[in-house]
C-alpha positions, 0 to 999 in steps of 0.5 A, spaced: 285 539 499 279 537 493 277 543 489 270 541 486 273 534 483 281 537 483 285 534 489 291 538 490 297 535 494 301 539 498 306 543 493 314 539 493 320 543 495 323 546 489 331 545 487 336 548 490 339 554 486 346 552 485 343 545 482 339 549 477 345 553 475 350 547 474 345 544 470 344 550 465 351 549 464 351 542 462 345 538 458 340 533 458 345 529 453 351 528 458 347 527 464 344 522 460 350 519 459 352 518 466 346 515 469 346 507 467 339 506 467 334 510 462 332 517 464 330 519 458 323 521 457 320 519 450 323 522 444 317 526 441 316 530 447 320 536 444 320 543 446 315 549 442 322 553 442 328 550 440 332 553 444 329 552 450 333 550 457 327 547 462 331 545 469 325 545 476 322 541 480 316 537 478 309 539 480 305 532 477 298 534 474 294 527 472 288 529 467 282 526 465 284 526 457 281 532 453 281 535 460 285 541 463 282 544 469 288 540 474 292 544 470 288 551 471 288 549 479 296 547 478 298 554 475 296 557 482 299 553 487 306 552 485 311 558 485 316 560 482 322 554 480 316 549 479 314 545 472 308 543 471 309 535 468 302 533 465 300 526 464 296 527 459 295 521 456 298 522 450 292 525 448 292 528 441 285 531 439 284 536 445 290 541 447 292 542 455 295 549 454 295 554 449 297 562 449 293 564 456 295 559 460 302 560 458 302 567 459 299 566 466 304 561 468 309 566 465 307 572 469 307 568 475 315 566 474 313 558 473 319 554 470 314 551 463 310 545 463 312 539 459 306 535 457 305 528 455 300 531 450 299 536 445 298 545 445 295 550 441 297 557 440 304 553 437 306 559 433 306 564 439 309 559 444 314 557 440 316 565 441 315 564 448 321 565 452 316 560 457 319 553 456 313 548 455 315 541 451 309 537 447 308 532 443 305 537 439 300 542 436 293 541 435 287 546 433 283 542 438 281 546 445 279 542 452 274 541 456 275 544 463 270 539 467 275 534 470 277 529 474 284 531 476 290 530 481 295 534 483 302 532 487 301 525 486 306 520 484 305 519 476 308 518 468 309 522 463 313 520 457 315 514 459 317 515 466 315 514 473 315 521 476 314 523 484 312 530 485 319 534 487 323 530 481 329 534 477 326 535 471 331 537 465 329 539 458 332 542 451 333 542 445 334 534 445 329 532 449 327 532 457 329 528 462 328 526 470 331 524 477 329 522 483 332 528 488 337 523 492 341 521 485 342 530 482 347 531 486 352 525 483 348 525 476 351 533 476 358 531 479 359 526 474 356 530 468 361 537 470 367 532 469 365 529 462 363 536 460 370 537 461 373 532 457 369 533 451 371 540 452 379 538 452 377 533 446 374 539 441 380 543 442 384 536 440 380 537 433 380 543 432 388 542 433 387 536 427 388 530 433 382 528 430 382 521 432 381 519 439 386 515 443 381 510 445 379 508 439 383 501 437 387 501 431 384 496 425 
């Protein structure tokens, strides 16, 4: 579907809401520690609000740079449990969201963004109990002329992204995987939470030194 010069694919399918809650209950830190290959994006994309935790499935939104209309169109063809992952190409004299736009996807019970870009409106979405991460902040409002694309395959800090990724975020940062790999990726994360559980009573009890560590 085109909406003037906006192509809107089809919206992917959302996570399941057991995923969701299993990984609210580990962090980006240990499912990156479990994956052998980078799922990292770049560490400059950071969250508004420090405590924010960002867990759906990617809507990917790619945008002319200095331009936001894709994402307006974006905000209402998603539903709840979507992120809306804009490649915004990094740019940093023009904001892609700012207050409204938030509020909007806040009352429609959107998951946050994560922009390859820079917002406006810092201070309050830094209050927001909407999820949005960035490069930053800056005065500059957008265009709304387009060119855009809903739903295709992207980037976004770094990573190639598919429409319907898990997407993570929190105060260390964001991260992506393909659908097929969240299953195992959660699987191995929940054990290695358990063990840095049981390693953290060991040093509160003074065994401070781990046993894997060799002697010198």
């Amino acid at each position: 579907m085109s909406t003037t010069n906006i192509v809107l694919d089809q919206a992917p399918e959302l996570l399941p809401e057991e995923w969701v809650e299993r990984a609210k209950k580990v962090s980006t830190t240990l499912l990156s520690d479990v994956m052998d290959r980078p799922i990292e994006m770049e560490h400059s994309i950071k969250p508004c609000h420090i405590d924010s935790v960002l867990v759906g499935a990617a809507v990917t939104i790619d945008v002319k740079s200095g331009d936001n209309l894709a994402v307006h169109h974006a905000i209402y063809h998603s539903q709840p449990g979507h992120v809306l992952v804009v490649n915004a190409n990094g740019y940093d004299k023009r904001a892609v969201i700012g207050e409204l736009m938030a509020a909007a996807a806040e009352a429609l019970h959107l998951n946050g963004f994560v922009i390859d870009g820079f917002v406006r409106d810092f201070s309050t979405l830094a209050k927001s109990t909407l999820p949005v991460f960035s490069r930053g902040a800056v005065p500059g409002g957008p265009e709304k002329n387009g060119p855009g694309h809903v739903n295709a395959p992207t980037r976004c800090g770094g990573l190639a992204i598919q429409p319907g990724d898990f997407i993570m975020g929190d105060a260390d940062g964001v991260i992506v995987l393909p659908r097929e790999e969240v299953e195992g990726a959660l699987q191995r994360a929940e054990e290695k939470a358990q063990y840095e559980a049981e390693r953290l009573k060991k040093i509160a009890k003074g065994q401070i030194k781990p046993a894997w560590l060799k002697s010198i």
